[in-house]
N, C-alpha and C positions, 0 to 999 in steps of 0.2 A: 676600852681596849679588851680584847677578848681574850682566850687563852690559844687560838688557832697565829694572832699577831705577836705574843709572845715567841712563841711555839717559833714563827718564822724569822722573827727577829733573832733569836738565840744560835738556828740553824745558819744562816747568812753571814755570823762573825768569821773574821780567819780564828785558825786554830792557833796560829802562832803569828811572829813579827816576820817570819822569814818565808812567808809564803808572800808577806806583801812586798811588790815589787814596782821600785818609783818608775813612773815612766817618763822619757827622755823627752824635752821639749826640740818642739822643729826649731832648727837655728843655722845659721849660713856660718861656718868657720874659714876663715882667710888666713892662708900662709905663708910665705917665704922661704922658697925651695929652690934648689939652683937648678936650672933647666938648661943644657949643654946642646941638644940635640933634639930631634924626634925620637930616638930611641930613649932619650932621659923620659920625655912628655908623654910616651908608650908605656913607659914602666911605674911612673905616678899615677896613672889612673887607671891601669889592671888592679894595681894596690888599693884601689879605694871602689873601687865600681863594685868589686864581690862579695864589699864590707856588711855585714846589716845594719837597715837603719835608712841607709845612703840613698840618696834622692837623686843626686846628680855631681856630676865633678866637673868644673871649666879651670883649663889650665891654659894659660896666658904667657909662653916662654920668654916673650921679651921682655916681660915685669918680673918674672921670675913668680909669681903670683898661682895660687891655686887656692880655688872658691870649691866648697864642699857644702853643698845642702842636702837636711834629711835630720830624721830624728837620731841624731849621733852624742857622743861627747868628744867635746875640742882636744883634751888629751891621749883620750886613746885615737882619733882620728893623726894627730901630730906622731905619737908613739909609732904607727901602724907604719907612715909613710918612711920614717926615720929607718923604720927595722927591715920593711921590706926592699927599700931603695940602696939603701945607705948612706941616705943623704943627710946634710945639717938641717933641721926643721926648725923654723922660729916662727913666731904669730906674725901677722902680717903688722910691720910697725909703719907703715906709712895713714898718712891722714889727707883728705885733700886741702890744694893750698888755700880756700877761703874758710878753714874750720880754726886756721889759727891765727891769733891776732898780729904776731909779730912772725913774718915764716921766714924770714934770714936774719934770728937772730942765730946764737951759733949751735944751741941743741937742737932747733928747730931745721934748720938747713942740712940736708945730706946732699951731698955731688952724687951719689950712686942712686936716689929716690928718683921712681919712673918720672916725667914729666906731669906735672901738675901737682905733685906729693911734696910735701915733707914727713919728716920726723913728728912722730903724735907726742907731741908733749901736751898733750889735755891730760891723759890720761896720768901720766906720770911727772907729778910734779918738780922730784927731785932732778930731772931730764934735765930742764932748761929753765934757772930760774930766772934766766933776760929775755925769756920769750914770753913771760907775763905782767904785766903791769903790779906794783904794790899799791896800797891802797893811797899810799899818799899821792904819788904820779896818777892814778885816777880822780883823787881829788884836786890834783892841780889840771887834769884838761879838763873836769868837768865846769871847772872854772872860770876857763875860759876858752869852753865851745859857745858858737854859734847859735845853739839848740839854746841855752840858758840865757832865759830875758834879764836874770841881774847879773852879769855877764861883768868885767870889768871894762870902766873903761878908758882904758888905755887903747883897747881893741879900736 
């Protein structure tokens, strides 16, 4: 190692922690925004189209749904729409129905969830704890599925 790679390597450090700056990963953020109108669906995506970062906005007013991609972050993109719209912003809490094992048990079920959705109780355990199996009910059907050759036989 020479003194010309020293030399380069010394010059190449930042000078401080505050010049280094994290860069945002691309990521698709989904929301839950109340959409009334074309002029509600007009005002949600002025607000986020002149954002930087922003890739793209699709708003979906009979789900109430808005999809944001781009190198953003989920809170200030959520912040952003709340402050300029005035509207209530939550994460999009819907999951589709084959992502959960039991989807009418009762955290799991919403009457107001678009067609084909429920309530994500993967995510949140304390949700719904009848929309998950405890381990003993999974050791009583593993018991007696079909899939297992020493299966009881009563079956």
């Amino acid at each position: 190692m020479g003194i010309v790679d020293v030399v380069s390597e010394f010059c190449s450090l930042p000078r401080s922690r505050r010049h280094l700056k994290k860069r945002k990963q691309f990521q698709t953020v989904e929301m839950k925004v109340r959409i009334d109108c074309e002029g509600c669906e007009r005002k949600v995506k002025k607000a986020l189209e002149d954002m930087k970062g922003v890739s793209s906005v699709e708003v979906v007013a009979k789900q109430n749904k808005v999809t944001v991609t781009g190198y953003v972050d989920a809170g200030k993109v959520m912040r952003r729409v709340a402050y300029k719209t005035g509207k209530r912003v939550e994460p999009w809490p819907y999951v589709p129905y084959e992502m959960v094992a039991h989807p009418y048990a009762p955290g799991a079920y919403d009457k107001k969830a678009p067609a084909g959705y429920v309530r994500n109780v993967v995510a949140d355990p304390t949700a719904a704890p009848l929309a998950r199996a405890s381990s003993t009910e999974v050791r009583y059907t593993a018991a007696f599925s079909d899939e297992n050759p020493n299966a009881c036989s009563v079956m």
